[in-house]
N, C-alpha and C positions, 0 to 999 in steps of 0.2 A: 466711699467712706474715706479714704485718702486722700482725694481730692477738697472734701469739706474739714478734714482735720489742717489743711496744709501745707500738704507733700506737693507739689511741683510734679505732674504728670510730662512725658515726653512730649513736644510741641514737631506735628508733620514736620519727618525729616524732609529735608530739601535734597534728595537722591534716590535713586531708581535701582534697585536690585536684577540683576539678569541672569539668568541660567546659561548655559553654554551652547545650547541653540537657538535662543533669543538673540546674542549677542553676533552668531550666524547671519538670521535674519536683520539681523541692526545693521551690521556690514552690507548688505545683499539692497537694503533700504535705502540708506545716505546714499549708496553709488548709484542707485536708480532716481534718487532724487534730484543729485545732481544732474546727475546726465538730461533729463526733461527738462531742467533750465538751462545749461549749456551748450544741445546740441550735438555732446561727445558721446560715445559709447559710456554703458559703465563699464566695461575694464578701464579705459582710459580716465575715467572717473575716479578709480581708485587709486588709479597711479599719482594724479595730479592732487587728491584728497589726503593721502599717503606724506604730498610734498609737504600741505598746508597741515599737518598733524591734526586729521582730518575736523578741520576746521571750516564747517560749508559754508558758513557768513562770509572770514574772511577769504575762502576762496570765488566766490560767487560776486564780490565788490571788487576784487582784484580783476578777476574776470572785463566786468563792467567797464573798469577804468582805463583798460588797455583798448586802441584802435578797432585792431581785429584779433584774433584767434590766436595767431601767428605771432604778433607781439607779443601777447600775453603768453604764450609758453618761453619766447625769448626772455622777457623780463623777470621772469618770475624763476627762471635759472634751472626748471623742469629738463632733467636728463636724457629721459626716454621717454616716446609715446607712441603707440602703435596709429598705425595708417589704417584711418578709419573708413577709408577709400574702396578696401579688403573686406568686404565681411565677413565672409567664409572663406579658410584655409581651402586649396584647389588642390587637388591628386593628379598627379600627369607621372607618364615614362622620361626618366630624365638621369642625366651622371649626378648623384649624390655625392655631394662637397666633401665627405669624410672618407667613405672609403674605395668614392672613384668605380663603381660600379650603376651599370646601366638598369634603373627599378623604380618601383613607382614611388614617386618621391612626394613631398607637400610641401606645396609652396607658400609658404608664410609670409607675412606680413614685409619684413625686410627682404624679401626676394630672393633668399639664399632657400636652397634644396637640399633634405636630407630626408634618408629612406627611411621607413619608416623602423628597421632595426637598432642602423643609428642611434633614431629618438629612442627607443626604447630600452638602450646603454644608457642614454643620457639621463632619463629617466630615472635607471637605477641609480645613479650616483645621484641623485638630485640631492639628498640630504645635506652636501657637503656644500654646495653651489647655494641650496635657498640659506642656506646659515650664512652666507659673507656676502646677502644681497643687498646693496646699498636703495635698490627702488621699492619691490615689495617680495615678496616670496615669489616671484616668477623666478621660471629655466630663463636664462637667456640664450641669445645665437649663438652656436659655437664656431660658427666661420670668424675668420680671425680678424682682429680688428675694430668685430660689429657685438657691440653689446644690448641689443633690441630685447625688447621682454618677450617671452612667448604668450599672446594670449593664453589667458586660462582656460576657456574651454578648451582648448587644443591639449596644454599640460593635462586636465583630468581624463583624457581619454586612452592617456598612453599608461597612467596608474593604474593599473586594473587590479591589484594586489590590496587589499584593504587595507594592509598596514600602512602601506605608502601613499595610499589616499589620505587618511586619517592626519599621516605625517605633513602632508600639503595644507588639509584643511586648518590644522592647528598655526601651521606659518602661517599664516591668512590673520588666524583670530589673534595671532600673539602681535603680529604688525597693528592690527588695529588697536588693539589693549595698550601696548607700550610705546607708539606714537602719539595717540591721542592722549592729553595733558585731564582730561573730564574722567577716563577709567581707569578704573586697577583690578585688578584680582584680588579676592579677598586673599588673607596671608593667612588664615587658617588650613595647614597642610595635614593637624594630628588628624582630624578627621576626611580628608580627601577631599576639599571643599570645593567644588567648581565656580562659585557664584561670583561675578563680577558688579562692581557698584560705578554707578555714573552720577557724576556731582553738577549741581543745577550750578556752581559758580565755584570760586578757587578761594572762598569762607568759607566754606564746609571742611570743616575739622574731624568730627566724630561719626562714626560712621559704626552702622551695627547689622552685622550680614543677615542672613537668613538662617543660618547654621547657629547664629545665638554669640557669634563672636565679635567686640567692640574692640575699635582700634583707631588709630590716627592716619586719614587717607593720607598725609604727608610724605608719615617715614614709617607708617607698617608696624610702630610700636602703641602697647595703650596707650589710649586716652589720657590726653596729661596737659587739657586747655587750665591755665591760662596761660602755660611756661612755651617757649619755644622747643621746636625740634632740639637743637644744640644742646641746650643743658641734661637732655635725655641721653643723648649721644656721648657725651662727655661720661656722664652719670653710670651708663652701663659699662665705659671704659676701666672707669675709675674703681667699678667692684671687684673686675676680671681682674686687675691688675694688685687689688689688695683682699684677696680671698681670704687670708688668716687676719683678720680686724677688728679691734674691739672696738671701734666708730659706733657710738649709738646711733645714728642716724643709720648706717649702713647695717646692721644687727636689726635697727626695726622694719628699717625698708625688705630685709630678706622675710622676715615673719611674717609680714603683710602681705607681701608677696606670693607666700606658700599658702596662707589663707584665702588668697584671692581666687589661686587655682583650687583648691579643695571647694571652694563656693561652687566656681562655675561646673564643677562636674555634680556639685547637689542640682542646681537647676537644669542642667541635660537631662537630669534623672528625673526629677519633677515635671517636666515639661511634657514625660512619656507617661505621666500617671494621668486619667481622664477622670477623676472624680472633684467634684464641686467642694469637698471638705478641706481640700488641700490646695485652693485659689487663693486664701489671704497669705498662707504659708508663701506661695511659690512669690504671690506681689510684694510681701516683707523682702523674702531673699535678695528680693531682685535689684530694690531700694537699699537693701544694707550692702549689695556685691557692687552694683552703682558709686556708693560714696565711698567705700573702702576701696575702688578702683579709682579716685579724684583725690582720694587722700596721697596717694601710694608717691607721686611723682613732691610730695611737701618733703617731702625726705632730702629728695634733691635740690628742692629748693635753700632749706633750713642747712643742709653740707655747705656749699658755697657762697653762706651770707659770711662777709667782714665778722658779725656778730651774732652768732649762731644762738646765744641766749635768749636773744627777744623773742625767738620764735617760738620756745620751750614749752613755753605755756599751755597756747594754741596745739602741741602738739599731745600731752598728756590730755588734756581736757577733750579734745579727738578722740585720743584711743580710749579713754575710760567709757564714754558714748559709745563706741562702738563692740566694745566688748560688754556691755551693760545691753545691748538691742542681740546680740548672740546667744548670750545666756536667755534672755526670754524667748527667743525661740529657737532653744535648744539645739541651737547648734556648734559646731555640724553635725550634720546626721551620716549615717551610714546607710547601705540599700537594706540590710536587712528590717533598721529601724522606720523606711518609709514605706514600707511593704504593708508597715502595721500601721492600717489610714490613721484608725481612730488616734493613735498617738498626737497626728497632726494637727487636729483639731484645738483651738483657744478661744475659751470663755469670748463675752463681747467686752468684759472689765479688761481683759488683759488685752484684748485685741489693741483697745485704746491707751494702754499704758506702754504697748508698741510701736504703737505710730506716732505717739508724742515724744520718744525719744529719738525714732528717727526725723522729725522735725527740728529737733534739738541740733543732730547733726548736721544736717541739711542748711540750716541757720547760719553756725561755725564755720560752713564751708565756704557761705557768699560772704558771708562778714569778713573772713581771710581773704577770698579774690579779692573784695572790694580794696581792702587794704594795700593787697599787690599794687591794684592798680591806680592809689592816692598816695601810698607812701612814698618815703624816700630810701629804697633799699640799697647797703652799700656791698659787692660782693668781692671774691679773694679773685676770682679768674675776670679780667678785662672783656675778653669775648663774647665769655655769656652776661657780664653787666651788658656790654652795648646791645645785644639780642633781646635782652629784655626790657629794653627803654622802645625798643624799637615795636615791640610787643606792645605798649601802652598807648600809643599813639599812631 
């Protein structure tokens, strides 16, 4: 019914949602992937994927384009890589490099020897060593001189403590996450949100987790297409820094703003109710928390134009929309108020005098983008005018 009144339904995001051992096995994947085309182990897979901010296109034509094997990690300016010559660490009696006693030592990949106590000092401090590691979350050699990565199987054998596994695994997934330019973390922490999102290209703007949280995969703040990151940035400076303000703009941008969060914890709340009478309720909210979250950032727009008047208009005739689609469906609601279904429930008159005012705003909203992006707007800060010309085209 929304759909034939109108409303503009959400069109397949172009992004992949991933759980925290999904994104395990995603890591565990690309580096087996590669590796079957290139010949290398995947530890060294990852090392080398790591460089290419795990880029297996352009690491796999980089690959390609070099002689042999041997140029290609020269050219390509690759730190460390383990000798894939080794493939199993060997146990022999030997003087251990550290503390000079004669015990069964492992020989690793760089040929240096340490017993196996040693390692398991080394171990313990790991924490401090994988936080200032410029290749990937490996221990590296402690003989002096040699900064060689220690394979990972070898590191998770010496973690037997689960805390310090756990600590390891996480270096692994936070290297993948914050090298790669494609993922992020969702930035909803009120709820302890693990889900990580991966962008099918570097246009992908809006992004909406699994947790129910919409945001900007850019810069982690809402949704605020068509304006640029900057004038967000500025914008949330600009409130911090004038907190006693009677700025209409900044006075509405706060209201909306408190409205927005009171929305989103109605629909967490709805989302947990499983009765069919409260589906049109939860797809109105969802539409009215939607454009009053597209509205939210016109505030900052309308602050920084030359002429803050022309926008005025546009902005009342917004908010009377929007608070005209609230009052009909009676919100917000409180939990005691949705506990009680039948309340939820609206005639089919009213249903349709619902969706034609969210249409209404819906309308207002692309008519102002459009405008954004045909007119000629003049603003008071040079920065963000050049960021948003540079936004149009």
């Amino acid at each position: 019914m929304f759909k034939k009144r109108g409303l503009k339904m959400n069109i397949k995001p172009k992004y992949c949602l991933y759980t925290y051992d999904q994104i395990i096995n995603e890591v565990e994947k690309v580096s087996q992937d590669a590796a079957e085309i290139l010949g290398f182990s995947a530890e060294n897979c990852k090392i080398m994927l790591y460089h290419f901010k795990w880029n297996s296109m352009k690491l796999t034509e980089k690959f390609y384009d070099a002689s042999s094997a041997k140029e290609f990690i020269k050219k390509s300016g690759i730190k460390y890589i383990l000798d894939d010559s080794l493939n199993e660490d060997t146990v022999t009696v030997d003087e251990c490099k550290i503390c000079k006693e004669m015990k069964d030592v492992a020989i690793l990949t760089c040929s240096h020897l340490f017993c196996f106590d040693c390692w398991k000092s080394i171990a313990r401090s790991a924490k401090d060593k994988l936080a200032d590691s410029d290749v990937l979350p490996y221990l590296t050699c402690d003989f002096e001189g040699c900064e060689a990565p220690i394979p990972e199987t070898f590191t998770l054998q010496l973690f037997r403590d689960p805390e310090t596994y756990h600590f390891y695994q996480h270096m692994v997934i936070q290297s993948f996450i914050q090298s790669n330019p494609l993922y992020k973390w969702c930035p909803n922490k009120s709820n302890g949100c693990k889900f990580a999102v991966k962008i099918d290209n570097s246009e992908v703007e809006e992004v909406t987790c699994e947790c129910g949280f919409t945001y900007c995969f850019n810069c982690h703040d809402l949704p605020h297409s068509p304006f640029p990151c900057i004038l967000i940035q500025k914008w949330k400076r600009e409130i911090d820094l004038r907190v006693a303000t009677s700025d209409p703009d900044i006075c509405e941008y706060k209201t909306q703003n408190d409205l927005l969060k009171t929305g989103f914890q109605e629909l967490v709340l709805l989302e947990k109710i499983k009765d069919g009478s409260v589906e049109f309720l939860k797809t109105a909210l969802k539409f009215l928390h939607n454009f009053r979250q597209k509205m939210l950032y016109f505030y900052a727009f309308s602050y920084y134009l030359q002429n803050r008047q022309l926008f005025k208009n546009f902005q009342y005739s917004l908010q009377s929309l929007m608070q005209n689609a609230a009052n009909l469906l009676n919100a917000p609601y409180t939990l005691k108020l949705v506990r009680r279904i039948e309340e939820c429930h609206f005639p089919w008159n009213k249903q349709l005098e619902i969706i034609d005012v969210l249409v209404q705003i819906q309308n207002q909203l692309e008519a102002q983008v459009k405008s954004f992006y045909e007119d000629d707007w003049r603003f008071r800060d040079k920065e963000i005018e050049k960021a948003m010309l540079e936004c149009k085209y």
